[in-house]
C-alpha positions in Angstrom: 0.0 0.0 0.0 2.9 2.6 1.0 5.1 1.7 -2.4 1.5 2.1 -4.5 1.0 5.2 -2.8 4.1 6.9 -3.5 3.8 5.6 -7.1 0.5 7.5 -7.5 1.9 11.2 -5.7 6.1 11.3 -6.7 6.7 13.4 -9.4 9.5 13.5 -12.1 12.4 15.4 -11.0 13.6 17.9 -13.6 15.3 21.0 -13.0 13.2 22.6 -15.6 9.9 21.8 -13.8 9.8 24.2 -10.7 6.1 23.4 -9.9 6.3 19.7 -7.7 2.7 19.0 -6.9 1.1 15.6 -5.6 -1.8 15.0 -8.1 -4.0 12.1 -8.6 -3.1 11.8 -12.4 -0.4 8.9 -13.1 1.0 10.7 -15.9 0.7 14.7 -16.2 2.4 17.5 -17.7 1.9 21.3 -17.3 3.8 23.8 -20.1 3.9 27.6 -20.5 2.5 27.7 -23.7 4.4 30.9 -25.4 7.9 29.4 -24.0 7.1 25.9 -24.3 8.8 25.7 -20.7 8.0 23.0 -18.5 6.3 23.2 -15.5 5.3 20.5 -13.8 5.9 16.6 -15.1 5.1 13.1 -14.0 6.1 10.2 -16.1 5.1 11.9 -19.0 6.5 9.7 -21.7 4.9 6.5 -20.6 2.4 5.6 -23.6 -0.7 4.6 -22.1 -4.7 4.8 -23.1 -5.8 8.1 -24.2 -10.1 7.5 -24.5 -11.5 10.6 -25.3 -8.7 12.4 -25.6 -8.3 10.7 -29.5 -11.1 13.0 -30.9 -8.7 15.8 -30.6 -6.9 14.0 -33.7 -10.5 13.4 -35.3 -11.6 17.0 -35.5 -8.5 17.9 -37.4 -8.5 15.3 -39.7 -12.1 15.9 -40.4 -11.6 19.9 -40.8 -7.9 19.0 -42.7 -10.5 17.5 -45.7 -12.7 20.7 -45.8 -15.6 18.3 -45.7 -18.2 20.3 -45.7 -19.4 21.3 -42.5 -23.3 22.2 -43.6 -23.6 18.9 -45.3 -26.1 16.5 -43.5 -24.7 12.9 -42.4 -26.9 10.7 -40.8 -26.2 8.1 -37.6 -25.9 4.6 -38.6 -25.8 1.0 -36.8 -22.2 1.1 -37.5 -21.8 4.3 -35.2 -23.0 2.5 -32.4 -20.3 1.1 -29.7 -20.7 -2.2 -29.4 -17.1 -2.4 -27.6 -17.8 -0.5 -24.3 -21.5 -0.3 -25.1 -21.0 3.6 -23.9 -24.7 5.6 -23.8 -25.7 8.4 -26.5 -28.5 10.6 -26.6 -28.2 10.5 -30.7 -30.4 7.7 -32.1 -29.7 5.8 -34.6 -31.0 7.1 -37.5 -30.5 10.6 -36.8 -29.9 13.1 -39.0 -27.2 16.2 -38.4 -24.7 18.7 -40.2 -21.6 17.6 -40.2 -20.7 20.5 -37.9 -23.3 19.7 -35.6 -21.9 16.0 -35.4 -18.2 17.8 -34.7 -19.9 20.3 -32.1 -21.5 16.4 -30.1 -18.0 14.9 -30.7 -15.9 17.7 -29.0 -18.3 19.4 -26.2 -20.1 16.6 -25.3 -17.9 13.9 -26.1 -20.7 11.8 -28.0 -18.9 8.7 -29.7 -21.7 8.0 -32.5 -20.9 11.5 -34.0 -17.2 11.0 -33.7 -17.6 7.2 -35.5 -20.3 9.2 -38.1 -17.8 12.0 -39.0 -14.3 9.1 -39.6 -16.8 7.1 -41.8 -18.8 10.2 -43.8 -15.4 11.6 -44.8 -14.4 11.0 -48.2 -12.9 7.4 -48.7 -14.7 6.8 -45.4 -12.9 4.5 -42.8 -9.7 3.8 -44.9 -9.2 7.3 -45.6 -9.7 8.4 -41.9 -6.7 5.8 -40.9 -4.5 7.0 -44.0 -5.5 10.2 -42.9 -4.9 10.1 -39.2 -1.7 8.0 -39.7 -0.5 10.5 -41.7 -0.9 13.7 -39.1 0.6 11.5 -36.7 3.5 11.6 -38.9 3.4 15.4 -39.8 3.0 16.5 -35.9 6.4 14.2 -35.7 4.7 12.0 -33.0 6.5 8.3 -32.4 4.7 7.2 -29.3 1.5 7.9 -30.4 -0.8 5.6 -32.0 -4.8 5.6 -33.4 -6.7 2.7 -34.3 -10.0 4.8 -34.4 -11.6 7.6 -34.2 -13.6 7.7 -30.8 -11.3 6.4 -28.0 -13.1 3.6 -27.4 -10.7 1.1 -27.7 -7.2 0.7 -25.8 -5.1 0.3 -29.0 -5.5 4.4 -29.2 -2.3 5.4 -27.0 -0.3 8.3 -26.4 1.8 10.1 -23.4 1.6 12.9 -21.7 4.2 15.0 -23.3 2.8 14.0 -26.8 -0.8 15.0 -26.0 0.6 18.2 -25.0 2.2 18.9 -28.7 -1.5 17.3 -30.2 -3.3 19.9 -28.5 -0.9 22.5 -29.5 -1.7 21.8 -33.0 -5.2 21.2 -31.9 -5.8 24.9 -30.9 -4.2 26.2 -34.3 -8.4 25.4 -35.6 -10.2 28.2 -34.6 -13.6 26.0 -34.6 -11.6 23.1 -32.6 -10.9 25.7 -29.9 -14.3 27.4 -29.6 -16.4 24.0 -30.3 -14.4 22.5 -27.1 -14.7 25.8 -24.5 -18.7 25.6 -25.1 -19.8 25.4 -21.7 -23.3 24.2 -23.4 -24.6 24.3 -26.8 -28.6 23.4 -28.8 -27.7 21.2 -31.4 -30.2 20.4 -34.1 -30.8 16.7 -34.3 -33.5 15.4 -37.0 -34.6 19.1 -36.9 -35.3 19.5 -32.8 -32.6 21.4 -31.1 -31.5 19.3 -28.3 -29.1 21.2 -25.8 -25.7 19.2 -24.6 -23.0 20.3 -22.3 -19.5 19.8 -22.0 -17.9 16.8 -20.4 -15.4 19.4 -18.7 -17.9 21.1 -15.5 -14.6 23.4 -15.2 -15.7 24.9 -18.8 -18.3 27.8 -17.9 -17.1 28.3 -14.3 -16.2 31.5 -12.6 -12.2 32.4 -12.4 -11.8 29.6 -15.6 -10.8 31.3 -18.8 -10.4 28.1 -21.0 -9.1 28.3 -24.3 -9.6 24.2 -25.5 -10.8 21.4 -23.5 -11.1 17.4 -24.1 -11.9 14.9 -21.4 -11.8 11.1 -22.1 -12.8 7.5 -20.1 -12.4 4.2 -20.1 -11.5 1.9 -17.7 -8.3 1.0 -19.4 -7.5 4.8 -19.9 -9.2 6.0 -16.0 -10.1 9.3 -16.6 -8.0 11.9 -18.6 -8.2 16.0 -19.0 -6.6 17.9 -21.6 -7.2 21.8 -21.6 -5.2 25.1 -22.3 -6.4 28.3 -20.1 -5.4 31.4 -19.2 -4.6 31.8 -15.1 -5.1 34.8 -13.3 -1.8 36.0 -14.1 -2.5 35.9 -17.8 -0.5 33.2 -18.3 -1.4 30.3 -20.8 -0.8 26.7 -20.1 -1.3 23.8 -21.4 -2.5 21.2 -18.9 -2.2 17.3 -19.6 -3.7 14.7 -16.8 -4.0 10.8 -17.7 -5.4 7.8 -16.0 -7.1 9.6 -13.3 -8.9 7.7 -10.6 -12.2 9.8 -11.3 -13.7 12.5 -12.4 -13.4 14.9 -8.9 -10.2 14.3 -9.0 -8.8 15.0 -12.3 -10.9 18.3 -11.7 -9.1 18.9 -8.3 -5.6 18.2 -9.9 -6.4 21.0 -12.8 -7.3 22.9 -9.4 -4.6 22.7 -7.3 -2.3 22.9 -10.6 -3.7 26.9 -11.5 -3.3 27.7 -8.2 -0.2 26.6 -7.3 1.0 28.0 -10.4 -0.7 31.7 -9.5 0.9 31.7 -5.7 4.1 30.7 -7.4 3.9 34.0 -9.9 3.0 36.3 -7.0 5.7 35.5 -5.1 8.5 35.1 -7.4 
């Protein structure tokens, strides 16, 4: 119990990382986005489950074909997980934009819309793995790896130091960055508006400026956060937690990371 419990709190010692904080998270890092300078790290190039955190690399491969956004797609019996048999509130059948499906795939981490937009896209599922294979390649990422495009399944890995330089490229799509830091949103499904909210309860909350946000679970994966904000001392930062033990506390690690970092500015 004592060795398990210094496993989970002891952080990577690097003279470039002045912030040492016990979190929750197994694998974090924290960087100064307009330095690149890191802040705070904890085994962060272990290459572990990254859930949710995949559909980052769907929404740019989605917006790198200009599909059109405005065209309609509609959910098929494909799109359902039959894997983790996860719950959506989009039934089968359903008709969106392809927007709309990217808006459900990013806020509200819905995994039929992320399945929907890989196989709408020109070429369909073959294309979104050339595709995805291919960014991987272009973002020069070598412990990074996608089988498909909702998280779903454990073969979709990555570490905490490369999520980091996926979310950099990430927030360089100006609809990947609003889409994800929509605290709620009325998406039009078959025509009814139907409002979702995001997976991240930080997003919306007083003293959170947040720029782009993605959660992800699965019991393989625990739970995972990746977000860039703006602290109180105007300071942007990219945040990576993975494998989690639950949702309160990946929340209180994001926490207890802002403000450390804020007392740390003050007095220094």
């Amino acid at each position: 119990m004592l060795l398990s419990l210094i496993a989970s709190t002891a952080l990577a010692k690097s003279p470039e990382a002045p912030l040492q904080l016990p979190v929750n998270a197994r694998h974090a890092l924290v960087l100064e986005n307009g330095s690149g300078k890191v802040l705070m790290a904890k085994d962060a190039d272990t290459q572990v489950p990254i859930a949710s955190l995949t559909k980052l690399m769907t929404a740019m491969v989605v917006l790198d074909t200009k599909a059109d956004l405005k065209a309609r797609i509609r959910i098929q019996r494909e799109d359902v997980d039959t894997l983790k048999h996860s719950p959506s509130r989009v039934p089968v059948g359903a008709q969106m934009t392809r927007g709309a499906a990217l808006h459900l795939a990013l806020m509200s981490s819905d995994n039929r819309a992320a399945a929907a937009l890989a196989r709408t896209l020109p070429g369909g599922l073959p294309a979104f793995d050339q595709a995805v294979h291919a960014k991987i390649r272009a973002l020069g990422l070598t412990r990074t790896e996608i089988a498909e495009p909702t998280g779903l399944s454990s073969r979709n890995r990555s570490t905490a130091a490369e999520m980091a330089k996926i979310i950099a490229a990430a927030a360089r799509y100006p609809q990947i960055s609003k889409i994800s830091s929509d605290a709620k949103e009325k998406v039009l499904i078959s025509g009814r508006p139907v409002e979702f909210r995001n997976t991240n309860r930080l997003v919306g909350r007083k003293g959170w400026d947040i720029r782009l946000s993605k959660t992800g679970y699965t019991e393989e994966a625990g739970r995972c956060l990746a977000l860039r904000l703006k602290d109180k001392t105007g300071q942007d930062l990219t945040v990576v937690l993975l494998d989690s033990d639950g949702s309160a506390e990946r929340l209180a690690d994001a926490a207890k990371i802002r403000k450390s970092l804020e007392r740390h500015r003050k007095h220094s």
